[in-house]
N, C-alpha and C positions, 0 to 999 in steps of 0.2 A: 354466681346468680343461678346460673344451671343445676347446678346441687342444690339451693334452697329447693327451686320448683322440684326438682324429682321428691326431694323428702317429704316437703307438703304435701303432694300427688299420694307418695305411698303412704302418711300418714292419713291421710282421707282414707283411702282404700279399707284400711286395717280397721277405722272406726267402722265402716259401712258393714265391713264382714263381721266382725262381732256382732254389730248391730243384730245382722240378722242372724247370725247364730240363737243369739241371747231371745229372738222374737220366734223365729222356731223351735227353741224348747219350751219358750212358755205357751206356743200350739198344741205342741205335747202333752203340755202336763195338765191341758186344760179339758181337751178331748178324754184323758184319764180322768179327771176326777170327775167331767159328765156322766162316763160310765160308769164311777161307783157310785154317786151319791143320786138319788132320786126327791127331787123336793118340791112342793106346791105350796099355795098358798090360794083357798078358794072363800070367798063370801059366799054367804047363803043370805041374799036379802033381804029373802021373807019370813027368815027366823032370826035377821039379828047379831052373827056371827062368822064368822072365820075359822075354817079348817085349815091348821097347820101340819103339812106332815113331813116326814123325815126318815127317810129309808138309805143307810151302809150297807151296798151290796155285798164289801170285802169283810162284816161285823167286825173292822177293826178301831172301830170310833171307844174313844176312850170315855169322853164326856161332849158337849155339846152346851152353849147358853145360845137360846134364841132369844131374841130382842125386836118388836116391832117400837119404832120410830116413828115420830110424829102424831102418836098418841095424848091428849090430856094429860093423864098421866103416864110414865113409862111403863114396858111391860115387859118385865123380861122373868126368863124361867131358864132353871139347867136341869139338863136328863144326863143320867149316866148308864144311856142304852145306845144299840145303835139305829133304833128307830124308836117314834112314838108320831103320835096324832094327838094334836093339842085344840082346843078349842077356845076360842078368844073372844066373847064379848064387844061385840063394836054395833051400836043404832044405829048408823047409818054411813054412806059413801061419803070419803072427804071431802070439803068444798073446792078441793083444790086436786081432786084426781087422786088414784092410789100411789101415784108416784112421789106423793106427799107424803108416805106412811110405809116407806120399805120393810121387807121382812129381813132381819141378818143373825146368821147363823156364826158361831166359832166354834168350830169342830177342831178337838185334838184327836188324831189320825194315829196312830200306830206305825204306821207307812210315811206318812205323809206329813205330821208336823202338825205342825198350828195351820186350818186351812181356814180363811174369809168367805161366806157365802154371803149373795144376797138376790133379793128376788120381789117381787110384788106381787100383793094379792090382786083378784081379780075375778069376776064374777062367773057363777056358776056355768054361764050360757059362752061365755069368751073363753079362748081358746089360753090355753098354759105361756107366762110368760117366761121371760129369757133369765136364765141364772147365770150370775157372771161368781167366778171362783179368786181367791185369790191367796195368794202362801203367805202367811205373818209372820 
């Protein structure tokens, strides 16, 4: 009975440290790709539109499809640069918040692989929101 409990105990243990092994590389690699990759997403109101941009600071982006979601129709586009400024067509604020209409990016990386980006737009006067990254 002593032995069960020890091994259970250390097999706990061994999940937890991987656990967070496994959660501090993916701190890592997340803080890495904030510093390469530079992205917004701004509406301009009073003209109608959304500026899309897209900055590789390490120019090792191979291609890239952006896709905005929860559009009428979908919208998507590929560059095979490692930046561009895209301009999107949109009359007006969702009825349901921007969080209705994410921006996502799939960057193939050089370095890096297949990377998931995503992010929302947001009005010229609000402050840049939170881009979360992620490895495909």
């Amino acid at each position: 009975m002593n032995k069960k409990i020890t091994g259970v105990i250390f097999a706990v243990v061994i999940v937890i440290l991987g656990f967070l092994m496994l959660t501090s590389f993916n701190i890592t690699d997340q803080k890495i790709l904030k510093q390469t990759f530079v992205i917004d997403a701004v509406y301009f109101e009073s003209n109608g539109y959304a500026e899309i941009s897209f900055y590789d600071k390490s120019n090792k982006t191979v291609h890239v499809i952006l896709e905005i979601l929860g559009m009428p129709e979908s919208y998507q586009k590929t560059f095979n640069t490692t930046s561009f400024i895209d301009t999107v067509a949109i009359e007006s604020m969702p009825l349901y918040g921007w969080k209705s209409m994410p921006v996502t990016f799939v960057v193939e990386h050089e370095d890096f692989g297949l990377i998931g980006i995503k992010t929302e737009i947001h009005l010229q006067s609000d402050p840049k929101k939170n881009v979360i990254f992620s490895k495909l």
